[in-house]
N, C-alpha and C positions, 0 to 999 in steps of 0.2 A: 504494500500500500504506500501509495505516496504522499508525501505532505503537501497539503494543498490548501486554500483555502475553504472550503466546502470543506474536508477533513476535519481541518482546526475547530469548526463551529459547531461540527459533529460531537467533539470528546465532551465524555459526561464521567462521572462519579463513576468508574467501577468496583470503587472500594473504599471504605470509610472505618479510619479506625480511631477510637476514643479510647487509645491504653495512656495518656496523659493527662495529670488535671492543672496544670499550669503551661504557661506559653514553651513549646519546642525552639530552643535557642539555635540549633545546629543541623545540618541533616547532611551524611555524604555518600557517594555511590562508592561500592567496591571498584577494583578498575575492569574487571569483567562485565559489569552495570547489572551482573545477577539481584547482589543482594546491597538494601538499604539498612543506613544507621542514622539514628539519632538521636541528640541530648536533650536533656529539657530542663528546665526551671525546677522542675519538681523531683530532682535528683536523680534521675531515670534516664536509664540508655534502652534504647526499644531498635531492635533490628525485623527488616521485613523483609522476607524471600519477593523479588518482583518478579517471579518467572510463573509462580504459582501466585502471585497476590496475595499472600496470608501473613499474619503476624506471625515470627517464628520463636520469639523469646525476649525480655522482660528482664533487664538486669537494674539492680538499683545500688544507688551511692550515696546513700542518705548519709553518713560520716563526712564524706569528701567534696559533693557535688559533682554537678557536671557540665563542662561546656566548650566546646572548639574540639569536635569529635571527630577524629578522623580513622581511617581503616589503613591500617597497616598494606604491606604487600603480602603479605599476608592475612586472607578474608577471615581468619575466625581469633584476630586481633584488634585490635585498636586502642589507639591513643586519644587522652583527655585533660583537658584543664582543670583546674578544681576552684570551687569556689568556695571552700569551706576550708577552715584549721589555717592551712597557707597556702602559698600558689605553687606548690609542685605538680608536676606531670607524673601520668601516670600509663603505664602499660599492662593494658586487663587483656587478658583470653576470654573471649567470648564463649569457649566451649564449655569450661567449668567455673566460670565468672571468678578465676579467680585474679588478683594481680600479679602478674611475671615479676615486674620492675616496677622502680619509681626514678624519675628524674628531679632530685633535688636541686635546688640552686637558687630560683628565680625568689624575689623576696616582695616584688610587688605582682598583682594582678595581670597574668599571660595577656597578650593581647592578639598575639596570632601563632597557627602551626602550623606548617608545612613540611610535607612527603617530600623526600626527594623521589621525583618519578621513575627513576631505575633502582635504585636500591635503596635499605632501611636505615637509611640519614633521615633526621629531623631537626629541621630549624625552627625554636622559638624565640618570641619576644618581648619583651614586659614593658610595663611602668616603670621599672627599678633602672632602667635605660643601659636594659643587655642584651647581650644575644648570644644564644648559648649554642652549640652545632651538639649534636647527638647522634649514638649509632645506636639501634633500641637494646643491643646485645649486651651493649653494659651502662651500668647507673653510671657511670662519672662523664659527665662533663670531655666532649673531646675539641670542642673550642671556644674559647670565651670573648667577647670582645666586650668594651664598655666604653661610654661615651659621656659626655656632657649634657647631653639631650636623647630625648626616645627616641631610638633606633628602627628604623624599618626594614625591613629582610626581604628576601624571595629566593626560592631557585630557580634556575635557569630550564629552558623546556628538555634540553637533555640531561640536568644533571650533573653536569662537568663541570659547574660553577653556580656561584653566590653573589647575590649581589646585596651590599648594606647601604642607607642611606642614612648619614651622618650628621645630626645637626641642621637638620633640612637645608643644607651646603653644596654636599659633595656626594657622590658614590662611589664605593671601592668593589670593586671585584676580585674575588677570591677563588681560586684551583682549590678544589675539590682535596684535590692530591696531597697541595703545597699551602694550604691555610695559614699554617704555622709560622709561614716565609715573611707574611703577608701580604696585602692586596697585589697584584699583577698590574692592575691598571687602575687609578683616579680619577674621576671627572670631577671639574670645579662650574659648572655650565651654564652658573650664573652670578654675574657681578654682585646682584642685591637679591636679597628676600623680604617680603612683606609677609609672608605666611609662613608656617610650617608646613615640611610633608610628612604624611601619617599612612600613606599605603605606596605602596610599588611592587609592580607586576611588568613581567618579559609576556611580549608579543608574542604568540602561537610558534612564531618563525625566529625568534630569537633574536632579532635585526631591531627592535627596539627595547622601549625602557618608557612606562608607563607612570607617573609618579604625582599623586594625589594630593592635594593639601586642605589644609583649614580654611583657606582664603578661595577665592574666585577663581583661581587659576589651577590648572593643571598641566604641565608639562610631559613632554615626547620626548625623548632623547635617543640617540643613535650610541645599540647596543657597542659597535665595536671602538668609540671613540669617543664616547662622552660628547656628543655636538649636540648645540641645544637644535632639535629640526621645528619646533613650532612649543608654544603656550595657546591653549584654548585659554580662555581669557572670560570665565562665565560673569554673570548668567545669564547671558546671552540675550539680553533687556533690547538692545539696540534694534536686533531683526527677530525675533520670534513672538511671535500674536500672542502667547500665556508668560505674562511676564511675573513670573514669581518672587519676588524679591528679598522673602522670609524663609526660605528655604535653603539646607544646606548640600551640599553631595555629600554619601553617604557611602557609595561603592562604585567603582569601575572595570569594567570587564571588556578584554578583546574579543569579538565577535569569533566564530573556530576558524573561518579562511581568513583573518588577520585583517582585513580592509573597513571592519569600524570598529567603533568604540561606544560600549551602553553606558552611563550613568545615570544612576538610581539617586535620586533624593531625601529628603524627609515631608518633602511636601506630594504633589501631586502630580507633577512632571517625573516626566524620565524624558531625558537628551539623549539623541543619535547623531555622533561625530562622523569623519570620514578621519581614519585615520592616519594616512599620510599628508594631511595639509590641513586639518583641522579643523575645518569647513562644516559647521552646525549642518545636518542633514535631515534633521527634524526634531520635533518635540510630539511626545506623545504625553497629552495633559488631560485623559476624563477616566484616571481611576480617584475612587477615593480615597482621599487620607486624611480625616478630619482630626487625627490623636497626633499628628506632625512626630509621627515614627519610622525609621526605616524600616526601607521594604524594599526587596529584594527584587530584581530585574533578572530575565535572564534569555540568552538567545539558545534557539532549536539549532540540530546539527548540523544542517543547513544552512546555518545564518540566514534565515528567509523570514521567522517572526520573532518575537520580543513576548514575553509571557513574563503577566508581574503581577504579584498579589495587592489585595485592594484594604481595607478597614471595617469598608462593608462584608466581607468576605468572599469576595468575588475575584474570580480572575482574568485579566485584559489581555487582550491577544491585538498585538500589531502587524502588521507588514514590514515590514524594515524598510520593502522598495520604496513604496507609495507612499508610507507612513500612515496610510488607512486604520482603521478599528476592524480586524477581523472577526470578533466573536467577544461576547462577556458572559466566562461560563461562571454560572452560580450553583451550587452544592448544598443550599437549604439549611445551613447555619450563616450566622452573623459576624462569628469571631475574627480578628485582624487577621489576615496569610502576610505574615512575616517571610516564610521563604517559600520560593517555587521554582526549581529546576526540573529540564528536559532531560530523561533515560539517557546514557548515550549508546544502550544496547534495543531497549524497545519502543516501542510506537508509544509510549504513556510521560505522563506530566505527574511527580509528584508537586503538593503544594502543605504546608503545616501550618499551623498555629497551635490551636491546641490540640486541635484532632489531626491525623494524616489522611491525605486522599491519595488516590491511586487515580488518573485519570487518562483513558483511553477513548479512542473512536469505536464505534461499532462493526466487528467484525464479519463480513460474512463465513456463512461455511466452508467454505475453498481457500481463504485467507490464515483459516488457525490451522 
């Protein structure tokens, strides 16, 4: 079946699960896209088989918390933040729920973790303005850096490097190999700052450098030399008919063929870049957000629509080409969808808040 628009307007509910009683902070796909996890407010890791749509089991962290859940390269693993006692990480077997490991160190509140996509490296980040590199085989610490300012991290789409953003300044780039050496390369790629950056993300293709801030701006940099190629410069007041002015960005994301960029806000816009010249490509402005909380955008594998949860509890489906409203599916509860990503194995949409949906097109016979 193919993703279409007629498709998109088709998917309904085929699955509704109320195994949480507080908002789901986290949700991530195995890299197979078989099976779903995720964390919740209510100290709970809830995993779902998506090949048969059934909840498969039920782990809880009432001592620890839990949140910034991710799955190991290893599916009947994963890794978690805590929000309880201190902010250590932790490494649970999903099979006998028990913990392997704990990752000590961090002393203020994790703020982001990351797989490295070939092997079981993890980078995290805190408040306490560190950044620690981890192998999950063992508790200690296998590289530390520390800064004057919160620290932003990523790895790179293969793996073979790291990259840290420093004092919302500079960025260093680190060998996988050679960390210890330290950075290989510096970018300085801007004279001045009026903001801080608080996220950065490598391009699908590895050829850029994504990098977030507090303020209005966002910068693109060129992965192999630190060159500034463009600042989006929001919020975009000048040319776009929804001009929101009280609203922050809140997430950005490279579309999967690398040629835009979504940002999601706290208000009621999500913005469509073009991402090699920066070039506003639209605004999609009629979901609701009346509680001015993040909410989570996200594109199909295709890069063909934009699917984003609402306040109302509904979810908006755009075109990316047209920037059209392709569909507002609604599932018969009211509660916020915080997050909503696309399978990258099946035809379905999950979305959370507090319950999980499973959400598919109608198959025919010949199709399953």
């Amino acid at each position: 079946m193919k993703l279409v628009p007629s498709v998109v307007q088709s998917f309904r509910v085929a699955k509704a699960f109320s195994e949480n009683s507080d908002r789901i902070n986290s949700i991530d796909f195995s890299s197979d896209g078989v099976t779903l996890i995720s964390s919740s407010d209510d100290d709970s890791i809830v995993i779902y088989d998506c090949e048969r749509g059934v909840h498969k089991r039920t782990l809880h962290s009432k001592k620890y918390g839990a949140d910034l859940v991710r799955f190991t390269h290893n599916e009947n693993s994963a890794v978690h933040s805590s929000t309880k006692i201190d902010d250590t990480i932790r490494y649970l077997s999903l099979h006998d729920n028990k913990y392997i490991r704990y990752f000590p160190g961090h002393t203020k509140k994790v703020t982001s973790l990351s797989m490295s996509p070939v092997e079981d490296s993890l980078l995290s980040s805190s408040l306490d303005k560190s950044v620690r590199l981890w192998d999950v085989r063992s508790p200690n610490c296998q590289g530390f850096l520390t800064e004057s300012g919160n620290p932003v991290v990523c790895f790179d789409p293969e793996g073979l490097s790291f990259a840290v953003a420093v004092n919302s300044e500079e960025v260093k780039l680190y060998d996988m190999r050679s960390f210890d050496k330290g950075p290989f390369n510096t970018f300085l790629p801007f004279k001045e700052r009026n903001s801080d950056w608080t996220c950065m993300k490598f391009s699908p293709d590895g050829k850029m450098i994504l990098i977030s801030t507090n303020g209005s701006d966002v910068h693109l940099l060129d992965a192999y030399n630190g060159r500034a190629l463009t600042t989006f410069a929001g919020p975009f007041n000048t040319f776009l008919p929804f001009k929101e002015r009280n609203s922050d960005w809140t997430c950005m994301k490279f579309s999967p063929d690398g040629k835009m960029i979504l940002i999601s806000t706290n208000g009621s816009d999500v913005h469509l870049l073009d991402a090699y010249n920066g070039r506003a490509l639209t605004t999609f402005a009629s979901r609701v957000n009346s509680k001015g909380i993040p909410l989570e955008a996200s594109f199909s594998p295709d890069s063909q629509f934009v699917f984003s949860g609402s306040t109302d509890g509904a979810i908006h489906v755009w075109n990316s080409e047209t920037g059209l409203r392709e569909a507002v599916l609604h599932c018969g509860y009211t509660n916020p969808v915080h997050c909503v990503q696309f399978s990258p194995k099946y035809m379905m949409v999950v979305s959370a808040s507090t319950q999980m949906a499973f959400w598919t097109p109608p198959y025919r016979d010949e199709e399953l």
